[in-house]
N, C-alpha and C positions, 0 to 999 in steps of 0.2 A: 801220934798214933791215929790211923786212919779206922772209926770204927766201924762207916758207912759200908753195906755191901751191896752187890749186884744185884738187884732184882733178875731172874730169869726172863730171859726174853720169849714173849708168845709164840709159840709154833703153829702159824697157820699157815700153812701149805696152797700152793694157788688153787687147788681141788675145794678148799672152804672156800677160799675169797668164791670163785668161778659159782661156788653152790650157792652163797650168799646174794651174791650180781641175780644169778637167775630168778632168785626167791622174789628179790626188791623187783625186778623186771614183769614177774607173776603176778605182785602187789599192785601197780603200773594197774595192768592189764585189766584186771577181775575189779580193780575201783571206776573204771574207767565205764566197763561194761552198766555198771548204776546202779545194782541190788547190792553190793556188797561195797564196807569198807573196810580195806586192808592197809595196814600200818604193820613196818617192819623195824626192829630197832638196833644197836650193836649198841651198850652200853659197855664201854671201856671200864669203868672202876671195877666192874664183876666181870667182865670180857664173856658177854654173852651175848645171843642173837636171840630175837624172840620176836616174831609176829601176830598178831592179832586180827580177827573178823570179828566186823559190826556189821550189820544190815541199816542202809542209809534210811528204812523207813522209820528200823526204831530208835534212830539218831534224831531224825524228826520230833519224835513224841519225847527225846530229851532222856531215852533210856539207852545209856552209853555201857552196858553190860559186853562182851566179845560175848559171839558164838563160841569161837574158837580161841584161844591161846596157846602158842607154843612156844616154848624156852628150851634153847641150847647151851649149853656150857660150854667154850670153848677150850682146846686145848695151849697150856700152856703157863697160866695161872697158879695152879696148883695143881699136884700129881696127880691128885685124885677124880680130879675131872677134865672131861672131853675126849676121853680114848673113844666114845664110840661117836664125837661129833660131828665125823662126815658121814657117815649111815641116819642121823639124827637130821640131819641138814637134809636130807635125800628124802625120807619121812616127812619132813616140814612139805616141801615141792610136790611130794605125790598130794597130800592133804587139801594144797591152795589149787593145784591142778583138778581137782571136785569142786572147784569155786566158779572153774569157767564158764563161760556161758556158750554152748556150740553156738556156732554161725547157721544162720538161716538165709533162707530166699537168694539170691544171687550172692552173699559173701561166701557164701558154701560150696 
């Protein structure tokens, strides 16, 4: 007698992956820039997305607190969560989108 069962398979739709890609791509960008750092994560055992902001000065002084954190639950896992995680995922990007640094002097 077989008593192992199926784990359900994660339902993420290419609309997450695509919203994720962009977030890590935003993360790229805004650490890049030099005031901020951004770290984005997809941790499998919880099947969640979650980003964070530090300011590289006060990494400096060795105070590794976020500005910001945000955690997605993704759908798939369990019923209960990530029905609203691609509006969540959209909310993360508009948030690190306030991170950017406009272009100035001729990159502008």
């Amino acid at each position: 007698m077989n008593t192992i069962t199926q784990l359900p398979a994660p339902v993420l739709t290419q609309a997450h992956r695509d919203a994720m890609a962009y977030i890590q791509g935003l993360a790229i960008t805004i650490s890049l820039q030099g005031t901020y750092a951004v770290s984005t994560e997809y941790s499998g055992q919880v099947h969640e997305f979650s980003t964070h902001v530090l300011l590289f000065s006060e990494i400096e002084q060795r105070n590794f607190k976020a500005l910001t954190t945000i955690k997605v639950h993704l759908p798939g896992r369990c019923s209960l969560t990530g029905a609203h995680a691609l509006q969540e995922l959209q909310a993360m990007a508009r948030v690190l989108e306030g991170f950017l640094t406009p272009p100035t002097g001729d990159a502008a």
